[in-house]
C-alpha positions in Angstrom: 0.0 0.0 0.0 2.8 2.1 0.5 6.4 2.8 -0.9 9.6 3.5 1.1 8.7 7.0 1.5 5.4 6.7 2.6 3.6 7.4 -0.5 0.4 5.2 -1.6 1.6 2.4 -4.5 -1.6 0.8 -4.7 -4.8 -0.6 -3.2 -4.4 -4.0 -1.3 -8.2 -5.7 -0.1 -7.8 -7.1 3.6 -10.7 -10.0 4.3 -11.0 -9.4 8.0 -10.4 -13.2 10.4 -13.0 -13.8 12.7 -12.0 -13.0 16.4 -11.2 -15.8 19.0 -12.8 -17.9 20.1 -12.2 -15.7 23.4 -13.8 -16.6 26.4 -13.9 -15.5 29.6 -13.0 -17.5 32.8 -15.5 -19.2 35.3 -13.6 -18.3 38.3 -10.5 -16.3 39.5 -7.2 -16.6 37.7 -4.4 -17.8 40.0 -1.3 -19.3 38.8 -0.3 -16.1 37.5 -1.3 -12.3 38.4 -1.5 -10.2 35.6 -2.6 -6.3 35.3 -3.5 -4.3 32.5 -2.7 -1.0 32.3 -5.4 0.9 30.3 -5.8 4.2 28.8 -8.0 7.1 29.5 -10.9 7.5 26.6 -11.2 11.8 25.7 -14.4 13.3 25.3 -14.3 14.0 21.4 -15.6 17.3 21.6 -13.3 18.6 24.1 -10.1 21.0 23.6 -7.7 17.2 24.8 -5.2 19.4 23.2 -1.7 19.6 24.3 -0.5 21.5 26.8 -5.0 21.8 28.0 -6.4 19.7 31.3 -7.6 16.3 30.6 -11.2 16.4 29.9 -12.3 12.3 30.3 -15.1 10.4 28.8 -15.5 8.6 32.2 -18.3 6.5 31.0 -16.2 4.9 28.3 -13.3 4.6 30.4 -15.0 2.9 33.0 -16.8 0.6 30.7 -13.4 -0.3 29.6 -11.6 -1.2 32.9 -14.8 -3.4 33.7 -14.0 -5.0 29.9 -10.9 -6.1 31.6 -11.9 -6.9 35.1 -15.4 -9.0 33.0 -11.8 -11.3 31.3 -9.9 -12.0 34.9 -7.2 -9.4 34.6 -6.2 -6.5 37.2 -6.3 -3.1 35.9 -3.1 -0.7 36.7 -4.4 2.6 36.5 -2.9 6.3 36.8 0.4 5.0 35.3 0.2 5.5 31.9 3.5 6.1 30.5 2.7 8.2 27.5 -0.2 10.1 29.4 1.1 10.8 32.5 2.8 14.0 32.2 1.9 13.5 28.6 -1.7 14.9 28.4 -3.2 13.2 31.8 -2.8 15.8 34.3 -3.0 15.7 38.2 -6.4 16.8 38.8 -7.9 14.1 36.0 -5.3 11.2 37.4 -7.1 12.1 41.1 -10.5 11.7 40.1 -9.4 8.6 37.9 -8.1 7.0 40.8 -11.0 7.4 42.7 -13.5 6.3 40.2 -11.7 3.5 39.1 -11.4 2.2 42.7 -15.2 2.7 43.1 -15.2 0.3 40.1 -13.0 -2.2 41.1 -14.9 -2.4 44.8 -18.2 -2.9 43.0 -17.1 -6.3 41.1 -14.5 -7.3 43.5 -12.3 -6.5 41.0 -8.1 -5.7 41.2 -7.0 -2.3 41.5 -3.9 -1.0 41.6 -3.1 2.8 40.8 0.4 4.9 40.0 2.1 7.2 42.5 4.5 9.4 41.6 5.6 13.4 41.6 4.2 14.6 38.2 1.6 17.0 40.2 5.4 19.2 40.2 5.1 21.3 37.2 7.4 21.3 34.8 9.0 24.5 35.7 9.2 23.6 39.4 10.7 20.5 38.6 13.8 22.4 36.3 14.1 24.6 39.4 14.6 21.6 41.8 18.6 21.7 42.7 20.3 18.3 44.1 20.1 18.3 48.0 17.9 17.8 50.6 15.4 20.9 49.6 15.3 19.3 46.3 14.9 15.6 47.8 12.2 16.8 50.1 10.1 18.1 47.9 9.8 14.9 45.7 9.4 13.0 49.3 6.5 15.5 49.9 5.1 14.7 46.1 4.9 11.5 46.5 3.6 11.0 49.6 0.5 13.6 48.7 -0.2 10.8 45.9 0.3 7.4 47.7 -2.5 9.0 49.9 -4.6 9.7 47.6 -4.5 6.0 46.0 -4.8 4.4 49.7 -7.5 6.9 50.5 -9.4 5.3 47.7 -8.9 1.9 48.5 -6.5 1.0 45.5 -2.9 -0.8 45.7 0.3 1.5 45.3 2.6 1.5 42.6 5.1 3.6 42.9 6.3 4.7 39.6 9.6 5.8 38.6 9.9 10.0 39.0 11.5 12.6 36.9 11.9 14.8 40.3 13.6 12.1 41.6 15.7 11.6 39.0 17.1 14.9 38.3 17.6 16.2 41.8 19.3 12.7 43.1 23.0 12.6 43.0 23.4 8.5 44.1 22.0 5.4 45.4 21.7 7.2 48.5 19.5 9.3 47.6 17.3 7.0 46.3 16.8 5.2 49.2 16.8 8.3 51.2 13.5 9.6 49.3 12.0 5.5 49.0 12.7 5.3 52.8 10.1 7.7 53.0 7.7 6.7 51.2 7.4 3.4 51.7 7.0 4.1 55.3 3.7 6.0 54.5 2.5 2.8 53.0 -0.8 0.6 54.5 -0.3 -2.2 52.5 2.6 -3.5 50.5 2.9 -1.8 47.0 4.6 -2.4 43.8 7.6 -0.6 42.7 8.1 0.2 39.1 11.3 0.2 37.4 10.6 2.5 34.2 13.6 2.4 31.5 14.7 5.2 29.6 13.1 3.6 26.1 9.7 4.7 28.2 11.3 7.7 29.6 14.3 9.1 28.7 14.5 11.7 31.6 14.7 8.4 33.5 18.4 8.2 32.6 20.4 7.0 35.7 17.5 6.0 37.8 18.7 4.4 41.3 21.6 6.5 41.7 23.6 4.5 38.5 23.7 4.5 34.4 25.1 0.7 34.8 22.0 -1.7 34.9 24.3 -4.4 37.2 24.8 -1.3 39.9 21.4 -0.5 39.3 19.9 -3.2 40.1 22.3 -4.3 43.3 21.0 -0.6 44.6 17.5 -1.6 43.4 17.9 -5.2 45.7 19.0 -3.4 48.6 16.1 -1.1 49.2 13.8 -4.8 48.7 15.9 -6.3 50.9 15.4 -3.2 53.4 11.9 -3.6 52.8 10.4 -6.7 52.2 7.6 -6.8 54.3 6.0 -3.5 52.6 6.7 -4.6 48.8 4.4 -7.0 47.2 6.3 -6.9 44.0 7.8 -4.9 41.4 7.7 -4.7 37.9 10.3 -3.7 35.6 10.0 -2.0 31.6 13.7 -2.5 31.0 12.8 -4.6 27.7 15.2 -6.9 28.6 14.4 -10.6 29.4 17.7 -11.7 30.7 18.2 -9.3 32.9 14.1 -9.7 33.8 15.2 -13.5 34.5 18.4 -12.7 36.7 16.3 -10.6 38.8 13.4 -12.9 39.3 15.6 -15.6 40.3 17.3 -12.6 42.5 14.5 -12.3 44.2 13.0 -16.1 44.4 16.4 -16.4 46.8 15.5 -13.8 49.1 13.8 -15.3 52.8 10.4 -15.1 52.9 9.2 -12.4 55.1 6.8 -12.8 58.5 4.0 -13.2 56.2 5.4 -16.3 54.1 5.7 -14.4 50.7 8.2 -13.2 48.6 8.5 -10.1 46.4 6.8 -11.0 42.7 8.2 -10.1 39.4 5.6 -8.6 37.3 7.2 -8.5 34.0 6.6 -4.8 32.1 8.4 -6.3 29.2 5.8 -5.5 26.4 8.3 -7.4 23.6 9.4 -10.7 25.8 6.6 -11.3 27.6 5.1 -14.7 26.2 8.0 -16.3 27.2 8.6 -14.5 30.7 5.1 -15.0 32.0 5.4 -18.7 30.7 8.6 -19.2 32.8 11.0 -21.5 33.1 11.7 -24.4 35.7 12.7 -22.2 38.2 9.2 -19.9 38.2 7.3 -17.4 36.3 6.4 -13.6 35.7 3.6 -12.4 36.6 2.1 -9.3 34.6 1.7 -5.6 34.6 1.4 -4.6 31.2 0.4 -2.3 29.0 -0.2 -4.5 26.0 -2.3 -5.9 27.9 -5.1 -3.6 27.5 -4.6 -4.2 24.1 -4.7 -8.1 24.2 -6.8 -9.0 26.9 -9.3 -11.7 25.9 -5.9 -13.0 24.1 -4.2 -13.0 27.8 -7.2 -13.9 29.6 -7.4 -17.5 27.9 -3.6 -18.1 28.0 -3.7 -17.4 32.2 -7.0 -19.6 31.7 -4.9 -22.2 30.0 -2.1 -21.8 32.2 -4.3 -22.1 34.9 -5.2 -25.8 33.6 -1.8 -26.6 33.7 -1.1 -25.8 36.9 -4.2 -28.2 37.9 -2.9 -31.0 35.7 -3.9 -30.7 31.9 -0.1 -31.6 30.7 -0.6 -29.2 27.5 -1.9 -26.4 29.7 1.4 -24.2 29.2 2.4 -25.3 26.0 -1.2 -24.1 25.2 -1.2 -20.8 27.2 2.7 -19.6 26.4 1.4 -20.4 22.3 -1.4 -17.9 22.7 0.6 -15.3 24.4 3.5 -15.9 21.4 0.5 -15.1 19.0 0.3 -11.3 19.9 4.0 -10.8 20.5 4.4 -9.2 17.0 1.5 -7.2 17.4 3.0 -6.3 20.6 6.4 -5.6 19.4 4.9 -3.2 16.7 2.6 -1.4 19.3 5.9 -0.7 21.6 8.3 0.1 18.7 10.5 3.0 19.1 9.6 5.7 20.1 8.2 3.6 22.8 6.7 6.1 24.3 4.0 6.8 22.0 2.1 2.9 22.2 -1.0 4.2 23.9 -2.1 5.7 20.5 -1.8 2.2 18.9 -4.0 1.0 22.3 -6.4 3.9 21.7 -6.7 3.0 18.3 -7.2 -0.6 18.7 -9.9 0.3 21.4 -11.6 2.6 18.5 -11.1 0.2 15.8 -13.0 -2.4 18.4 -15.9 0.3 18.9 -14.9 0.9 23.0 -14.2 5.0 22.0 -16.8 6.9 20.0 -13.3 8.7 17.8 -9.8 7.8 17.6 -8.5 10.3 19.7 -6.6 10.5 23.4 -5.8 13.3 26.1 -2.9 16.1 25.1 -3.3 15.2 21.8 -1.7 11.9 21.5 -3.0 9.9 18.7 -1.1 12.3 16.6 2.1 10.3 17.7 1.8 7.5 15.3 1.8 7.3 11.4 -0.8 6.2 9.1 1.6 3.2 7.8 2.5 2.4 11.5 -1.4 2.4 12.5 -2.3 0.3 9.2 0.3 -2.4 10.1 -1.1 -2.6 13.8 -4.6 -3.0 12.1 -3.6 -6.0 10.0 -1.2 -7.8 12.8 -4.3 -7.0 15.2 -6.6 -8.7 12.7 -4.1 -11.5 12.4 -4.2 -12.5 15.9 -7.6 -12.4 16.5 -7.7 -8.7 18.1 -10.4 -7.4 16.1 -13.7 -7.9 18.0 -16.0 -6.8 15.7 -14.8 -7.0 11.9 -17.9 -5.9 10.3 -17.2 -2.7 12.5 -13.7 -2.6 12.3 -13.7 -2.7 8.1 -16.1 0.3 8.3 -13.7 1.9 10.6 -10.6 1.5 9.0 -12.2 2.1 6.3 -12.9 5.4 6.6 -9.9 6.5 8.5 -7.9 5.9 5.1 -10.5 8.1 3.3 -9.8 10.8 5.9 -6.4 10.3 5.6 -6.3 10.3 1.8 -6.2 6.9 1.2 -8.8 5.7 -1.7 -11.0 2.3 -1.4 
């Protein structure tokens, strides 16, 4: 359809698969955990322009997460990579949190929602100096937001911070300002290790730009406080690393309550095969392709599930339906990574879950036609389109408008 330089060489007819057969499961999932991390639907007449406060469609985001929570899966909310501080703004992210909890309580569902420092303007945050004014005011950030997710009855992540890591000057002070924090937690949280192909002003986090110092810093503050972490998950896009510190962590004791820390894997390319596991254990999940993928996922935890009770082609089964999305997966989160919620938001409009294509701060402009095309037709070819009929007329259309004939 196109040439190397992006111009149109021609028609191409696509005959649309039928979906599935996706089902969803007849109890809770429990060999693995696994959260999705969705995205926040606009209102289409709104000014979600950048730079303008969020302005949610919070019956369609809502209808989403219970989408999710209807096929098993957790939702992680509030953490959206390429919204927060990309579009979603403090003041929306608050009363996300708290409506999405309300949610959650009312089906029993999994919630767990961001914390971080991103309520510091941008401004305030170039004005930060290294040293304890600078350190405390991050500490003071992020405590104002783990309250707010505790105060609705969610679970804390606590996500990476750009405060953090331009006023820290080493490992010290990364435990200095975590210390903190975690000491204001109720229940244990999840810790989020964000890399810089998600964030590059995450350069350095945990006080080191070597990954093997990184993560022995990273280790220590576990080790310091097992009892208050339930897990962490890590976006470093790197499975043997992902590995090393899973089996890092399988060695530490288990703490007064029995339990170790979990590895939720946020490795959107390498997933299938991390969440499968090996011999010596498993990831669990908190991922953004998820939202994507999620009657995809919710069969292969179903199958692996099976497994666990017995069926001997329960993980062969459920680590082959994970591998069936990985390209679509690894085409979502191609670089720059941090524009894959536009392929999510689109896959949710192609679906018919978001009256337009759009997302807060302007965002689905961070894509291109070609890119968004190729996610249509790797989406198609692992069942993701839910409703072809729709989905045709949709993509349909979205050519036209983008000057692409029939």
């Amino acid at each position: 359809m196109f040439d190397a330089e992006g111009r149109v060489s021609g028609s191409e007819t696509l005959d649309l698969n039928t979906p599935g057969p996706w089902t969803t499961p007849s109890g809770p999932l429990t060999s693995r955990i696994a959260f999705a991390a969705a995205h926040v639907v606009p209102q289409v007449g709104a000014e979600n322009v950048p730079g303008a406060p969020a302005v949610v469609d919070w019956d369609a985001t809502l209808a989403y997460r219970h989408r999710i929570w209807a096929h098993g899966l957790g939702v992680a909310d509030a953490m959206d990579t390429a919204q927060r501080g990309m579009g979603l703004d403090w003041a929306a992210t608050q009363e996300l949190v708290r409506r999405s909890a309300v949610e959650a309580a009312s089906v029993g569902a999994r919630i767990a929602c961001g914390a971080g420092t991103d309520q510091l303007a941008p401004e305030v945050v170039a004005a930060l100096e290294p040293g304890a004014a600078g350190l405390a005011a991050v500490t003071d950030a992020y405590r104002e937001q783990v309250h707010v997710v505790q105060d609705a009855g969610a679970q804390v992540i606590v996500m990476a911070s750009r405060a953090l890591a331009r006023v820290a000057r080493g490992p010290e002070d990364y435990a200095r300002v975590y210390d903190a924090v975690l000491a204001e937690a109720d229940q244990p949280v999840i810790l989020h290790w964000l890399g810089t192909m998600f964030d590059p002003t995450l350069a350095g986090y945990w006080g080191s730009s070597s990954v093997d110092d990184a993560t022995a810093t990273f280790l220590d503050l576990i080790r310091a406080h097992q009892p208050r972490i339930d897990g962490v998950k890590v976006s470093l896009l790197d499975a043997a690393h992902e590995v090393s510190l899973r089996r890092s962590l399988a060695a530490l004791p288990p703490s007064d309550s029995g339990t170790k820390p979990r590895l939720y894997t946020g490795d959107d390319f390498n997933y299938p095969e991390l969440i499968a596991g090996d011999e010596q254990g498993h990831s669990d999940a908190l991922l953004g392709i998820f939202a994507a993928i999620y009657p995809a996922a919710s069969m292969a935890l179903q199958a692996f599930d099976a497994g666990a009770a017995g069926d001997p082609d329960g993980a062969a089964r459920g680590h082959q339906i994970l591998a069936s999305t990985e390209a679509l997966g690894r085409h979502i989160f191609a670089a720059p990574t941090y524009y894959y919620k536009t392929g999510i938001a689109f896959l949710s409009w192609l679906n018919g879950f978001q009256p337009g294509f759009s997302l807060v701060g302007g965002l689905h402009s961070g894509r291109s036609l070609r890119h968004l095309v190729e996610l249509a037709r790797l989406a198609d070819g692992c069942g993701m389109l839910l409703d072809p009929d729709l989905a045709g007329v949709r993509l349909r259309a979205f050519l036209t408008t983008n000057g692409v004939s029939a």
